[in-house]
Residue frames as qw, qx, qy, qz and C-alpha x, y, z in Angstrom:
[[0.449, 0.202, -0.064, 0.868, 120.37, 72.33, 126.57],
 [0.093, -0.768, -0.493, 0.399, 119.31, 75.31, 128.71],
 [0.294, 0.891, 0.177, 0.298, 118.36, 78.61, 127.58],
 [0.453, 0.361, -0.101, 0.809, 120.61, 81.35, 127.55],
 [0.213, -0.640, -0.563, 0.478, 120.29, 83.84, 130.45],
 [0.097, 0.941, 0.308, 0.103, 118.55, 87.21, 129.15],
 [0.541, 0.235, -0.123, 0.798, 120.84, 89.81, 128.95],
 [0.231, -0.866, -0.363, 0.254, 119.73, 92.69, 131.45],
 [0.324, 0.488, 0.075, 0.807, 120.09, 96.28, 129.76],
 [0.426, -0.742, -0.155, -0.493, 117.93, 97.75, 132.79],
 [0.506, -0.175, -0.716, 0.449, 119.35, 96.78, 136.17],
 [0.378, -0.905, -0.062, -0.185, 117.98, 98.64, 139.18],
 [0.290, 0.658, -0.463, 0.517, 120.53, 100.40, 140.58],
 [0.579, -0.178, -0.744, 0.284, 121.58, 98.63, 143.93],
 [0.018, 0.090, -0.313, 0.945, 120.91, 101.92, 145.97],
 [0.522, -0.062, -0.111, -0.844, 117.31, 101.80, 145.07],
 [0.580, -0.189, -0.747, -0.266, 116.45, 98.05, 145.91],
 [0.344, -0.283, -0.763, 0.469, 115.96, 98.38, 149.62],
 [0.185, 0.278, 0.350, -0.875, 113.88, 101.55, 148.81],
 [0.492, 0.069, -0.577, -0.649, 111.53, 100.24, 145.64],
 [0.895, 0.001, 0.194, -0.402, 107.84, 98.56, 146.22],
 [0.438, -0.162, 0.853, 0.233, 108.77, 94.87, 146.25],
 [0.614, 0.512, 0.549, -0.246, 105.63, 94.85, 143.88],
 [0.505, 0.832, 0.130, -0.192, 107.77, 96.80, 141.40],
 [0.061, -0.608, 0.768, 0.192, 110.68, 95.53, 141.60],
 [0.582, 0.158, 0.795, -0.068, 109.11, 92.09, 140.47],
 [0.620, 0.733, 0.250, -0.125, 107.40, 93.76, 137.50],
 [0.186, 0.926, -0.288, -0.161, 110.43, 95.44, 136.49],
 [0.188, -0.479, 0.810, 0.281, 112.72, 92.46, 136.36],
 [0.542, 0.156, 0.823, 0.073, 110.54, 90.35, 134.83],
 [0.536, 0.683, 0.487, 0.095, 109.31, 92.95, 132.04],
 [0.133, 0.985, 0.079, 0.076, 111.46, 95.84, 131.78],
 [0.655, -0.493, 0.522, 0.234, 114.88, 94.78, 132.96],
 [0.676, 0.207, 0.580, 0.406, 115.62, 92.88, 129.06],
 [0.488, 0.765, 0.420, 0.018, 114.94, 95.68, 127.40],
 [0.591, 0.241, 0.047, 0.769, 117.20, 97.91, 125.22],
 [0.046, -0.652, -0.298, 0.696, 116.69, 101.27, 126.32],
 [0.557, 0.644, 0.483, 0.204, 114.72, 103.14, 123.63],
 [0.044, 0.984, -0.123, -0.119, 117.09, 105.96, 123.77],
 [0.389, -0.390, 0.702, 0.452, 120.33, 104.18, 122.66],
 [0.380, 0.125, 0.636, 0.660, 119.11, 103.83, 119.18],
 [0.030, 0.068, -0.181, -0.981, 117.93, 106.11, 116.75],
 [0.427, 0.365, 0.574, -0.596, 113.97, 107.07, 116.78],
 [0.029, -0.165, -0.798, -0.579, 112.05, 105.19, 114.36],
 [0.561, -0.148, 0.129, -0.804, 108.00, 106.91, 114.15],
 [0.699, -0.266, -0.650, -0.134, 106.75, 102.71, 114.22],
 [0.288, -0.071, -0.866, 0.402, 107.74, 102.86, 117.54],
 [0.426, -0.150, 0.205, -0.869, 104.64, 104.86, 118.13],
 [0.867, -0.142, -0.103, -0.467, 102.53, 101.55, 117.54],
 [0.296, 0.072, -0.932, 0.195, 104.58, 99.28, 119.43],
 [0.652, -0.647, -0.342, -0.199, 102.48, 97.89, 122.28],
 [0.167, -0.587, 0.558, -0.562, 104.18, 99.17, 125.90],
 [0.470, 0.037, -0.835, 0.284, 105.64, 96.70, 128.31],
 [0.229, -0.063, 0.638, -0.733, 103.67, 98.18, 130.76],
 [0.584, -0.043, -0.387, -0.712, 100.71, 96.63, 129.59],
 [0.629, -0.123, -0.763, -0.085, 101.39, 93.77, 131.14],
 [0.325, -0.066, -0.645, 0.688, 100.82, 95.78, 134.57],
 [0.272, -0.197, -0.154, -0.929, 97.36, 97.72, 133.42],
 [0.415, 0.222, 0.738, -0.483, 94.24, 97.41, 134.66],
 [0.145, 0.614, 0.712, 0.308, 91.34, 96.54, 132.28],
 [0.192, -0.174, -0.092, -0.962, 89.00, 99.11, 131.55],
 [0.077, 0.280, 0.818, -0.497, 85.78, 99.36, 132.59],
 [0.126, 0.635, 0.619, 0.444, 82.17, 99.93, 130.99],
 [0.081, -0.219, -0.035, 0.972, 81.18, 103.06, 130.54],
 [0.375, 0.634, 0.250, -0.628, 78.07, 104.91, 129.22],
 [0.790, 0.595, 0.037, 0.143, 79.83, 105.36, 125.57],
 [0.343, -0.761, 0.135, 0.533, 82.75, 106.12, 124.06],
 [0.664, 0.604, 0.404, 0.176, 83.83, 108.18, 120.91],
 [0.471, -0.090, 0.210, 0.852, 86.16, 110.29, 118.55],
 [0.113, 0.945, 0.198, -0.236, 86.26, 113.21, 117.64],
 [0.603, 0.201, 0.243, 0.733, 88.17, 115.06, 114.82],
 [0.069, -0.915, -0.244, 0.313, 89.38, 118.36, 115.05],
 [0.403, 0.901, -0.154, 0.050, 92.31, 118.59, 112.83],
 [0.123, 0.508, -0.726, 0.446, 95.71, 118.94, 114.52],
 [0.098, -0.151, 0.865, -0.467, 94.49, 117.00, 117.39],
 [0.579, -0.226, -0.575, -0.533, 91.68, 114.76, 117.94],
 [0.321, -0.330, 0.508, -0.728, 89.44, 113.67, 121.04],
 [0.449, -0.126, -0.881, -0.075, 88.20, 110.60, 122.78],
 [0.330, -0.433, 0.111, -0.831, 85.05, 111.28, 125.00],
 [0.322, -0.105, -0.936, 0.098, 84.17, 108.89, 127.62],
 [0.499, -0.348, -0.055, -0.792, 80.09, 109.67, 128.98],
 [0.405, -0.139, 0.686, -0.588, 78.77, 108.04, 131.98],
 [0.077, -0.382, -0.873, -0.292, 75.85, 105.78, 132.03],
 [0.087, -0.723, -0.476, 0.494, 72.60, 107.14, 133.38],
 [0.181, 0.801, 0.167, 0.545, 71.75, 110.85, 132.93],
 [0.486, 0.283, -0.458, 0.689, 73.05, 113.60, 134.49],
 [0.201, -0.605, -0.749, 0.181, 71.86, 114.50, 138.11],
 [0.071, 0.787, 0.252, -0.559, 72.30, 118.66, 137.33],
 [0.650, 0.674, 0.329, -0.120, 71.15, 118.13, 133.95],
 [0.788, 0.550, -0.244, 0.130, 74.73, 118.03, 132.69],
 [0.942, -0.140, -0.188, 0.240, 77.74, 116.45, 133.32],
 [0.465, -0.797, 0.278, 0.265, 80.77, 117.53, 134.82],
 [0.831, 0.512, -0.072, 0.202, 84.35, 116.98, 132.85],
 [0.763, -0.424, 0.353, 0.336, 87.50, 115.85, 132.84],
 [0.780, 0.613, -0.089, -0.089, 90.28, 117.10, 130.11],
 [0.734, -0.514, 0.376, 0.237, 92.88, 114.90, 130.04],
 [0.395, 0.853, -0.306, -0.152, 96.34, 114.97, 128.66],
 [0.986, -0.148, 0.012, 0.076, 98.13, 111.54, 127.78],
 [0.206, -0.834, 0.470, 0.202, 101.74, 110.72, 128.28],
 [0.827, 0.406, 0.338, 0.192, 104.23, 109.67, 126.60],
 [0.571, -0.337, 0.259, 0.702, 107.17, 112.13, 126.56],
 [0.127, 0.713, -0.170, -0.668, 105.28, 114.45, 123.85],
 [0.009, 0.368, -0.865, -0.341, 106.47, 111.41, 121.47],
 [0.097, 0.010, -0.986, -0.138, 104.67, 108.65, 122.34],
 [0.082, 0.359, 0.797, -0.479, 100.88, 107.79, 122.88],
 [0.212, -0.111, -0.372, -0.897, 97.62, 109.15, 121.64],
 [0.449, -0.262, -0.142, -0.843, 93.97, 108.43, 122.04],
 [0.750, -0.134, -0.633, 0.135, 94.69, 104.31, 123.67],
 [0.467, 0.162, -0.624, 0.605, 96.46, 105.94, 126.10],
 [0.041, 0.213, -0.623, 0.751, 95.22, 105.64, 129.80],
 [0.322, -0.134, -0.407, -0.844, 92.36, 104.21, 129.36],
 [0.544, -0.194, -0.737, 0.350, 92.19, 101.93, 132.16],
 [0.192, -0.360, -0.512, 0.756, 92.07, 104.94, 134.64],
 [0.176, -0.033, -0.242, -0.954, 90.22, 107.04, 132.33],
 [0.500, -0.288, -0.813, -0.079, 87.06, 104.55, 132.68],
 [0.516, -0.503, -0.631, 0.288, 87.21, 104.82, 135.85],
 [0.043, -0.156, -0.167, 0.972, 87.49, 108.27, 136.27],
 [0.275, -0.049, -0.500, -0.820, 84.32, 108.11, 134.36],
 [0.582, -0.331, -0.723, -0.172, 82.44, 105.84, 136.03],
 [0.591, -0.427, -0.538, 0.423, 83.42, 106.82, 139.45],
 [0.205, -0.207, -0.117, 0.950, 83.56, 110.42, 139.39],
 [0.399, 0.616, 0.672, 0.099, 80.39, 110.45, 136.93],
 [0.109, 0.767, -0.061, -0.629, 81.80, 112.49, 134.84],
 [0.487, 0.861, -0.108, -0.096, 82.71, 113.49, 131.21],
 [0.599, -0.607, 0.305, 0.424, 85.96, 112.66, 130.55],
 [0.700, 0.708, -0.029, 0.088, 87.83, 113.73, 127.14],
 [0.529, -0.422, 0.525, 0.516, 91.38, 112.95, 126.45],
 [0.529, 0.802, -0.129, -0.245, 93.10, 114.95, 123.48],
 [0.793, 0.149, 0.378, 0.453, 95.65, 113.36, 121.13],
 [0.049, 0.912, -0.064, -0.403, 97.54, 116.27, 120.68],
 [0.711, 0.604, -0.359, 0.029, 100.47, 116.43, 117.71],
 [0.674, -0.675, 0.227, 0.198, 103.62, 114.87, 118.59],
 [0.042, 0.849, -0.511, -0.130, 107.28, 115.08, 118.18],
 [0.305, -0.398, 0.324, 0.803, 109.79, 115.11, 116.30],
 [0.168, 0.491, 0.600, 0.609, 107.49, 115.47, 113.23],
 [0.091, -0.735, -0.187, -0.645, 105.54, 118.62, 115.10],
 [0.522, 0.004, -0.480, 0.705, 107.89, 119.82, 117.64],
 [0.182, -0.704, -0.543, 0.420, 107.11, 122.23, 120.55],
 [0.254, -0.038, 0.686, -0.681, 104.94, 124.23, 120.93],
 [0.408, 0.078, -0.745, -0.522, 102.72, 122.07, 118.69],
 [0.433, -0.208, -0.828, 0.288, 101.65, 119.78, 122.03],
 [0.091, -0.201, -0.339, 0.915, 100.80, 123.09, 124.11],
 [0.289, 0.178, 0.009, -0.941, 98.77, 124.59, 121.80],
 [0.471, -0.148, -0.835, -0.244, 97.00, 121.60, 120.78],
 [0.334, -0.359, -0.750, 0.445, 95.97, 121.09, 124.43],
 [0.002, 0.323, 0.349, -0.880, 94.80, 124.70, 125.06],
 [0.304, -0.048, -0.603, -0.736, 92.96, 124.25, 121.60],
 [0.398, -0.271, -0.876, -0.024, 91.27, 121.24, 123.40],
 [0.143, -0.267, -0.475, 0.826, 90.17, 123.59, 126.16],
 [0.088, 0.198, -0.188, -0.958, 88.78, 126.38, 123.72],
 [0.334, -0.107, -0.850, -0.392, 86.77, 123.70, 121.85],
 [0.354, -0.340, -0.863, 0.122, 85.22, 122.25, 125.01],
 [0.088, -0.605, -0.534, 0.585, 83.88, 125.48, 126.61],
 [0.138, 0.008, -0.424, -0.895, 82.90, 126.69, 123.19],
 [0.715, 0.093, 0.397, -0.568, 78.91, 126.58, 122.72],
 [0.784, 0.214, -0.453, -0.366, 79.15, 124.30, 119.77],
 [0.413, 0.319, -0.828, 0.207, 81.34, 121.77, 122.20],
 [0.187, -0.036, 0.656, -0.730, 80.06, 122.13, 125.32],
 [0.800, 0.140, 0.344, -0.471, 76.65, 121.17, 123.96],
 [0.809, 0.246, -0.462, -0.267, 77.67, 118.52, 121.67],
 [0.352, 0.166, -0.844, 0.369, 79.63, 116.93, 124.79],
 [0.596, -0.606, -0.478, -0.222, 76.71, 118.04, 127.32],
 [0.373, -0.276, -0.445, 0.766, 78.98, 119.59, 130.19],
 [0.237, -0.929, -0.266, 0.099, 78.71, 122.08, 132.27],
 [0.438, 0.777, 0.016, 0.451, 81.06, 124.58, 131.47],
 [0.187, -0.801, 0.399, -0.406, 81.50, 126.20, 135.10],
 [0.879, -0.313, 0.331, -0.142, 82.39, 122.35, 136.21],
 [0.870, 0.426, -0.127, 0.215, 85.66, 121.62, 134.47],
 [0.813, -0.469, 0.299, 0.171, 88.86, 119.64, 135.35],
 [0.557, 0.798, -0.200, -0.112, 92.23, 119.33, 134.12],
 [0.804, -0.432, 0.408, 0.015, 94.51, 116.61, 134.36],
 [0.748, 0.631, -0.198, 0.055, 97.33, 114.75, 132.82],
 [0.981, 0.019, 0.093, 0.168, 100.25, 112.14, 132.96],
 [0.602, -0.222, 0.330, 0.693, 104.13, 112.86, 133.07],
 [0.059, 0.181, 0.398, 0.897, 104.19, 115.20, 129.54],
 [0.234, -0.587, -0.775, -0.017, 100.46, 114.93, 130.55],
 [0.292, -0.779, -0.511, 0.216, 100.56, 117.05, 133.41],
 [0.300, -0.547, -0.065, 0.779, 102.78, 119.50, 132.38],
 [0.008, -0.370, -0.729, -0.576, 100.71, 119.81, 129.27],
 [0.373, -0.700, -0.608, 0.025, 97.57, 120.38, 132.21],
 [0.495, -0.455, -0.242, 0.700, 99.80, 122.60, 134.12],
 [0.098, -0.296, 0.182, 0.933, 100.15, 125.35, 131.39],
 [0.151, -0.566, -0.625, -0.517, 96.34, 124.92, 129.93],
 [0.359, -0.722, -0.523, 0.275, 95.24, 126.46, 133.80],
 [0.422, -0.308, 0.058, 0.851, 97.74, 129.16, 133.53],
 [0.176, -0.052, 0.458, 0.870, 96.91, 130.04, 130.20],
 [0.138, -0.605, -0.706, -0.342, 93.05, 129.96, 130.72],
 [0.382, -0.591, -0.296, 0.646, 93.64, 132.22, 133.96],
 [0.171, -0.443, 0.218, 0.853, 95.39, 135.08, 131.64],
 [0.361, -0.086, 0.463, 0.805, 93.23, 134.88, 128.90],
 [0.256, 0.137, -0.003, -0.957, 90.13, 137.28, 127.58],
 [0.492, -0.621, 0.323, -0.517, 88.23, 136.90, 129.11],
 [0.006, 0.264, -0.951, 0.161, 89.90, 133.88, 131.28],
 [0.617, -0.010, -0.740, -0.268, 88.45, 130.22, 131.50],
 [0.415, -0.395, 0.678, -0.461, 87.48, 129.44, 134.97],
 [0.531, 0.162, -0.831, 0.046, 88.62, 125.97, 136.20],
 [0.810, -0.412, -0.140, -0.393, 87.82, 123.88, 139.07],
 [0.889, -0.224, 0.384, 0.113, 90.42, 121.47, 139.30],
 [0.321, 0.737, -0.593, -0.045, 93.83, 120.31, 138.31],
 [0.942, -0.220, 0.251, -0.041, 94.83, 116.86, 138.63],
 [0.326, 0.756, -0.565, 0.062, 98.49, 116.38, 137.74],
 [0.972, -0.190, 0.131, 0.041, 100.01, 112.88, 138.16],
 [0.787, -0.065, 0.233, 0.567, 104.00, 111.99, 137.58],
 [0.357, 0.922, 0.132, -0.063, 104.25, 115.56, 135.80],
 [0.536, 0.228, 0.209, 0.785, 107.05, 116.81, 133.51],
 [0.148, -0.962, -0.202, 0.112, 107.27, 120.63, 135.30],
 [0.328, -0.769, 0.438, 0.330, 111.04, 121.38, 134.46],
 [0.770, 0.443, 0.124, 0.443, 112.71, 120.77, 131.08],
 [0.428, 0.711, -0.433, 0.352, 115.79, 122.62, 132.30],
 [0.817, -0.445, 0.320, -0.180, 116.07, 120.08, 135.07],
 [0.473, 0.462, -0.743, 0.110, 119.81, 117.75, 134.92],
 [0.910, -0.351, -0.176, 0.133, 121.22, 115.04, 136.96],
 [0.562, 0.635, -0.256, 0.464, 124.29, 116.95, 136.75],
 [0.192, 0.357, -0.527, 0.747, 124.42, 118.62, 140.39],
 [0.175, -0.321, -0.864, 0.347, 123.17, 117.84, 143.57],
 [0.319, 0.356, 0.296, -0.827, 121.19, 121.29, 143.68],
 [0.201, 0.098, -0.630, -0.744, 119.54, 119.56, 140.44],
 [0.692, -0.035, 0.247, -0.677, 115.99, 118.74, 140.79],
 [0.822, 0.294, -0.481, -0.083, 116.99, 115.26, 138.98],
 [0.144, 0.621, -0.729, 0.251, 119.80, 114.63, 141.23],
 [0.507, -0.202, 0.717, -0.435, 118.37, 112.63, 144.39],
 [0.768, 0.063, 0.630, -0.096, 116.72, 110.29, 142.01],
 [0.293, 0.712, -0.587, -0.251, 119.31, 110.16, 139.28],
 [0.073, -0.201, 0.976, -0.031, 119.38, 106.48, 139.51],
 [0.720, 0.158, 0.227, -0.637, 115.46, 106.03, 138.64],
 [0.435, -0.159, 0.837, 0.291, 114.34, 103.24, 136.77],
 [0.365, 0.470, 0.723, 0.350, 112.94, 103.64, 133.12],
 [0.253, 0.921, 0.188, 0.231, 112.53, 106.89, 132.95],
 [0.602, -0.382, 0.028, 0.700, 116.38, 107.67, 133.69],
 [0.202, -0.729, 0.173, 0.630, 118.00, 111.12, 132.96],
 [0.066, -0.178, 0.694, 0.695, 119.21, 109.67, 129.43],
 [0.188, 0.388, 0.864, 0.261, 115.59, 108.67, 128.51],
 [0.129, -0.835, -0.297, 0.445, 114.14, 111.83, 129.87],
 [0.089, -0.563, 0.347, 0.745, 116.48, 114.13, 127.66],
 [0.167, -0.031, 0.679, 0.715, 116.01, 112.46, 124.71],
 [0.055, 0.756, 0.642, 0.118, 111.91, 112.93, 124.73],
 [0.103, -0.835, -0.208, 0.499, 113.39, 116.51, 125.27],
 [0.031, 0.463, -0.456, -0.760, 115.46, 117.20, 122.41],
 [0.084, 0.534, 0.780, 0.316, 112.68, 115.08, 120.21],
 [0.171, 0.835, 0.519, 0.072, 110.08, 117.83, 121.06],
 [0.044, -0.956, 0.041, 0.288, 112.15, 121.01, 121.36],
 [0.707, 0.430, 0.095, 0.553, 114.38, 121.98, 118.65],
 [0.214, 0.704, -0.132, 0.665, 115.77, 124.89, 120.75],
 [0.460, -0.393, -0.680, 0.414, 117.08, 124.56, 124.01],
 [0.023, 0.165, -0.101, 0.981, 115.98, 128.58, 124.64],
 [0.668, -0.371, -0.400, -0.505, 112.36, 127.15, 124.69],
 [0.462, -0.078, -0.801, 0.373, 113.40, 124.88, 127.65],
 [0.159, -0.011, -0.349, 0.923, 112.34, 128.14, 129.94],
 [0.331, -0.313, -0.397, -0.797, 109.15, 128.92, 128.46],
 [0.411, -0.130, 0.533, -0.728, 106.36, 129.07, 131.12],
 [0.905, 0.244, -0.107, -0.332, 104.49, 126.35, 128.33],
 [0.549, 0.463, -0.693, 0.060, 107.70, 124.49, 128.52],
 [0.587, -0.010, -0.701, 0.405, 108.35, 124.42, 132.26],
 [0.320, -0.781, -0.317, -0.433, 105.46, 125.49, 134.46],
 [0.639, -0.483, -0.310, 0.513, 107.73, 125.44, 137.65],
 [0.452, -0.007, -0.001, 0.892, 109.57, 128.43, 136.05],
 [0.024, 0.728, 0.516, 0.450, 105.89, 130.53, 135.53],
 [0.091, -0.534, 0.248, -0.804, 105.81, 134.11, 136.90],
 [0.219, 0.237, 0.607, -0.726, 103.57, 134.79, 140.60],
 [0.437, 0.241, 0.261, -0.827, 100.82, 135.50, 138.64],
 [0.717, 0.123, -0.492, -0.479, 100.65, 133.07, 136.17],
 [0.386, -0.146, -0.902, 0.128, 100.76, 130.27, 139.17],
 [0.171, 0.061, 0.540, -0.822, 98.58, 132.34, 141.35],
 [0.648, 0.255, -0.321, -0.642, 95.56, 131.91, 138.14],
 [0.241, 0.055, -0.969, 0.031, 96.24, 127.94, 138.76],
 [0.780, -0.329, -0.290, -0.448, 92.62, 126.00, 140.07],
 [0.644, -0.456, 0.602, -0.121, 93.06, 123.86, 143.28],
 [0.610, 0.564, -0.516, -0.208, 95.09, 121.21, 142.76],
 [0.857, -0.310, 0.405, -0.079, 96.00, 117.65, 143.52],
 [0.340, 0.618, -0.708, 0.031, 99.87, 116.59, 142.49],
 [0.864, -0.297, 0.319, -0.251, 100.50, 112.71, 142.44],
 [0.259, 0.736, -0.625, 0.012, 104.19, 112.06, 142.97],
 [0.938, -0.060, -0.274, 0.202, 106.01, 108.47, 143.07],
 [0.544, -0.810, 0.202, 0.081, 108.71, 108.83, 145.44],
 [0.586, -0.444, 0.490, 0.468, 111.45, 107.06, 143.26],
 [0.522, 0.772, 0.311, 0.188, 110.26, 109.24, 139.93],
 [0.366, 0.113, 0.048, 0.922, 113.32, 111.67, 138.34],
 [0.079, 0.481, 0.352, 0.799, 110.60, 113.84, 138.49],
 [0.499, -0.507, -0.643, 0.283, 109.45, 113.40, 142.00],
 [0.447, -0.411, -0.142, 0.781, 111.11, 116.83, 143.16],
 [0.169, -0.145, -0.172, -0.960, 109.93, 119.45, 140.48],
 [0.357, -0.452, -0.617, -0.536, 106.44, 117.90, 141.27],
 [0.407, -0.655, -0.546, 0.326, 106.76, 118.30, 145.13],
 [0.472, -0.077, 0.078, 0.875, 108.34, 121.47, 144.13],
 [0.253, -0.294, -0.489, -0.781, 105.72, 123.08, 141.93],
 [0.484, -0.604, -0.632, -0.041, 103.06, 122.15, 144.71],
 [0.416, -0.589, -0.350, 0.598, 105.04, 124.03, 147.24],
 [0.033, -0.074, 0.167, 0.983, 105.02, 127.24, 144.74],
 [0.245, -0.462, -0.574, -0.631, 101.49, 127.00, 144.29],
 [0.458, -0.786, -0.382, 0.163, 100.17, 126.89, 148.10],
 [0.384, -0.355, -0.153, 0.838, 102.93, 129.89, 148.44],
 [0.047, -0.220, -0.409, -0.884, 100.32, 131.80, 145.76],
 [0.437, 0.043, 0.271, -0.857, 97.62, 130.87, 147.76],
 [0.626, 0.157, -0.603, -0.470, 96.49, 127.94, 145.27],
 [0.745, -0.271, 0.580, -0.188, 95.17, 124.90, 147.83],
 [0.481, 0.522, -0.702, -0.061, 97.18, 121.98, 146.88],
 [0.816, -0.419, 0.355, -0.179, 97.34, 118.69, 147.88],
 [0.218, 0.677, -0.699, 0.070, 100.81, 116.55, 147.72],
 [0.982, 0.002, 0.091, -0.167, 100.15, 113.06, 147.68],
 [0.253, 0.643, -0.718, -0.082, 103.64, 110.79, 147.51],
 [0.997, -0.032, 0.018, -0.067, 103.31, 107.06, 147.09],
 [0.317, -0.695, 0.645, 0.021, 106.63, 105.42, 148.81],
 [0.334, -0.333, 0.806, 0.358, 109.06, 103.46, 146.63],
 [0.560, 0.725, 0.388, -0.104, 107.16, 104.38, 143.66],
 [0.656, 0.027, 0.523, 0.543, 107.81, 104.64, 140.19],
 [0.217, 0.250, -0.354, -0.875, 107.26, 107.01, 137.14],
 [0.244, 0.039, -0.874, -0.418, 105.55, 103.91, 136.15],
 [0.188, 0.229, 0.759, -0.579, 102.46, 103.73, 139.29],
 [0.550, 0.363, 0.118, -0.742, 99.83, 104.57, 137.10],
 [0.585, 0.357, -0.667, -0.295, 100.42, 102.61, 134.08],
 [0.351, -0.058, -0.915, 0.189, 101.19, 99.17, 137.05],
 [0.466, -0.195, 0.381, -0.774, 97.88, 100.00, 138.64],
 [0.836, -0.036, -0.353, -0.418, 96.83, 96.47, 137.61],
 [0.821, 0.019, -0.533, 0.201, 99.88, 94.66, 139.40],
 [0.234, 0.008, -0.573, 0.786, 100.50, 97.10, 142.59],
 [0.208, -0.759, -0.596, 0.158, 98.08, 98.06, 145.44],
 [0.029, -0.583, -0.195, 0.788, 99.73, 101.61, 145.34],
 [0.001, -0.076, -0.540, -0.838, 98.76, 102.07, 141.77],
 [0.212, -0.593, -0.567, -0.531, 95.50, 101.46, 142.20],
 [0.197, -0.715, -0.310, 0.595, 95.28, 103.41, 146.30],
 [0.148, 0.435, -0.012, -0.888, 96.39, 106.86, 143.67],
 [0.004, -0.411, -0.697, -0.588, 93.77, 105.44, 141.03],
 [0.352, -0.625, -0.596, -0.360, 91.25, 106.11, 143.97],
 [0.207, -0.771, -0.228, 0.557, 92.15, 108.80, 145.92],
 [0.047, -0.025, 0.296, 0.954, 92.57, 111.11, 142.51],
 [0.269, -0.372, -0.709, -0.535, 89.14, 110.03, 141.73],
 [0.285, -0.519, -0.434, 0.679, 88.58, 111.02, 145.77],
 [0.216, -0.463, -0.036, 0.859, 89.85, 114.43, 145.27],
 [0.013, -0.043, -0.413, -0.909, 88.30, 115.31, 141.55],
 [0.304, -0.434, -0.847, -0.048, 84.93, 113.87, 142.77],
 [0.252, -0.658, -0.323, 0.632, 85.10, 116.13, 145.88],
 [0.196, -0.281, 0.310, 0.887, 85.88, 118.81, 143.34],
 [0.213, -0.023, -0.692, -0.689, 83.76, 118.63, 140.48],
 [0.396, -0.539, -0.685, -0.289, 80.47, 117.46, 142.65],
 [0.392, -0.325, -0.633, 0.584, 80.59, 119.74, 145.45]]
């Protein structure tokens, strides 16, 4: 007797198959296609320790120097250290912010590219595990992250991590980067201000009063994404905000940030998939920084997903933007 045929809650929408990497349109019917969407039922906190289907599209990690935790309370820090020593007696640094919709993810997460940001950038790299929603809604996630900042160019941090203080990056994943986005801002404006280097913003979440509703909607044109669709996207929004009035905040939705708090932005390098809902605030938000003056580079990987990082093990463009970010923060951070 033959098996039953899978029931396909995902389909790719038929518009998008003649514009999607064949490389991800394989991954996606064979792992992501069966699944229920995790926004049609109600949010249970286990699902924080499922394992993610994308796993089966990661790269490995790679050795490193070391790596360890850190507790800090609210939020807690994984430090990945080169091998070797450093060659001006201390290391650059990376602080990264994982995604995961604010919801999901924590100190596992990205660790595949993190590695290699380490190894290949020889730097520092520390990724914070900020609180998440719905149990500590925004701005719980924000200030967590800018904590992570404070910490790391404090003297007790900075020398227990060994950086260099005037050599520091900021980066971060979908929630990630728009996490990253408003730590630059807010280090810019504050007393005396934090001076960055570098921003490194991948698949970012820069609008949370973004719809699919109308064509002028920064959602619209790719209102037909796969896996991170409009309905999945909302609900990681009303999980971390419990007021849509927040939606606006300049910590909410860095696209909306005065002139002056995007002029205070570090160069920056924005790496957008081309068939991401989010594609458009992120080419967006680039083009409002180089109008402050902020150098920017706009990187778009064609018939990409939301999902290009995470399938850097099973597509060649995941791993081309593993290694041209690691390009650009390299240039940055050793120059």
């Amino acid at each position: 007797m033959s098996s039953p045929t899978p029931t396909v809650h995902q389909p790719l929408h038929p518009s998008l198959l003649p514009v999607l990497d064949p490389e991800y349109i394989s991954f996606h019917n064979t792992h992501l296609a069966q699944l229920v969407p995790s926004e049609s039922v109600p949010w249970d906190p286990a699902s924080r320790f499922v394992a993610s289907p994308m796993r089966f599209g990661a790269q490995e990690k790679v050795p490193v120097g070391s790596t360890r935790d850190i507790e800090k309370g609210d939020w807690q820090a994984r430090v990945f250290t080169p091998k070797g020593e450093p060659e001006e007696g201390k290391w650059p640094c990376l602080l990264w912010f994982h995604g995961g919709g604010w919801v999901l993810g924590g100190l596992d997460s990205e660790n595949a590219y993190l590695t290699r940001v380490c190894r290949d950038v020889k730097c520092v790299v520390i990724s914070i595990n900020y609180r998440h929603a719905p149990d500590h809604p925004y701005p719980a996630a924000a200030d967590d992250s800018f904590a992570g900042l404070q910490w790391i160019v404090s003297e007790e941090g900075s020398k227990e991590l060994g950086i260099d203080i005037e050599r520091i990056a900021v980066g971060g994943l979908s929630a990630g980067g728009g996490l990253a986005a408003t730590v630059t801002m807010r280090a810019a404006l504050s007393t005396p201000p934090i001076p960055l280097l570098f921003q490194l913003l991948i698949c970012p979440v820069l609008d949370n009063t973004a719809t699919a509703d109308s064509p002028t909607s920064r959602w619209y044109s790719n209102r037909h994404a796969p896996f991170l669709t409009p309905s999945r996207m909302l609900n990681y929004r009303n999980l971390y905000f419990k007021n849509p009035a927040d939606w606006a905040n300049f910590d909410a939705s860095p696209i909306l940030s005065s002139s002056k708090q995007l002029a205070g932005s570090p160069k920056t390098w924005i790496g957008v998939a081309e068939c991401d809902l989010l594609a458009r605030e992120a080419e967006d938000f680039g083009g409002l920084l180089k109008g402050q003056g902020v150098e920017t580079e706009v990187v778009v990987y064609e018939g990409c997903t939301h999902s290009l990082l995470m399938l850097a093990g099973v597509m060649e463009k995941g791993r081309r933007l593993v290694k041209e970010s690691c390009e650009a923060l390299k240039a940055a951070l050793h120059s």
